[in-house]
C-alpha positions in Angstrom: 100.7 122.1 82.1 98.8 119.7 84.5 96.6 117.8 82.6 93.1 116.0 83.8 93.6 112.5 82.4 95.9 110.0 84.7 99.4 109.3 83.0 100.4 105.6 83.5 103.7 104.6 85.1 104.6 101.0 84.9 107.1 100.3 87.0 106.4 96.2 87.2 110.0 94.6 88.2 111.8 97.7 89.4 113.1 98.1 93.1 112.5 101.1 95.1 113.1 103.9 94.6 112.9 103.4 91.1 108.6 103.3 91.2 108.5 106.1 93.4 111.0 108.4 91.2 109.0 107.0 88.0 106.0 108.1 89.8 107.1 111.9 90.9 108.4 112.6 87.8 104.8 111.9 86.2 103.5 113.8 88.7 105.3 117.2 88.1 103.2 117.4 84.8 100.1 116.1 85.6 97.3 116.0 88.1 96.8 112.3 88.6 99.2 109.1 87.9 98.4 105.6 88.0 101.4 103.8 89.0 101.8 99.9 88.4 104.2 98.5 91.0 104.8 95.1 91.8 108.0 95.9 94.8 106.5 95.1 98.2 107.9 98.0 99.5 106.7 100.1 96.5 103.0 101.0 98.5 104.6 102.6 101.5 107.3 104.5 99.6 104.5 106.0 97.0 102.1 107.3 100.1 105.0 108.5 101.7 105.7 110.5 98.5 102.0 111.2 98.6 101.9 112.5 101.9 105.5 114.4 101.8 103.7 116.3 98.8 100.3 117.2 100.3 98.7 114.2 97.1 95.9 112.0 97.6 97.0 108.1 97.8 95.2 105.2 97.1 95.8 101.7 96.9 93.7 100.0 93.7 94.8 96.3 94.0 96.5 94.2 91.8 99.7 96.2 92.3 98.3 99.2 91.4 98.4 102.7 92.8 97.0 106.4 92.7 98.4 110.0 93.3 96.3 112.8 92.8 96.9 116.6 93.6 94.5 117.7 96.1 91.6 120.0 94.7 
């Protein structure tokens, strides 16, 4: 059951994919994730998640990210 609060997904000092898997998982029971990621290549990888999955991406700073289900 989707719920409204984000779930938090720190994935500091992991390599792709391992944020991005971290991060989908989250997402399959909830609306919203902040994800902590510090892999350069982890922003890219999450809003190409994002967009392959019709979610809202958005960069927060500091290494840290949003997905949100649309509507």
């Amino acid at each position: 059951m989707p719920q409204n609060e984000p779930l938090s997904v720190n994935a500091r000092g992991m390599k792709c994919p391992w944020p991005v898997l971290r991060a989908a998982r989250a997402m399959r029971g909830a609306d919203a994730v902040l994800v902590e990621a510090d892999d350069p290549i982890a922003p890219a990888e999450l809003a190409a998640l994002a967009t392959a999955q019709g979610w809202a991406f958005e960069t927060l700073g500091d290494h840290r990210f949003s997905l949100r289900r649309a509507g």
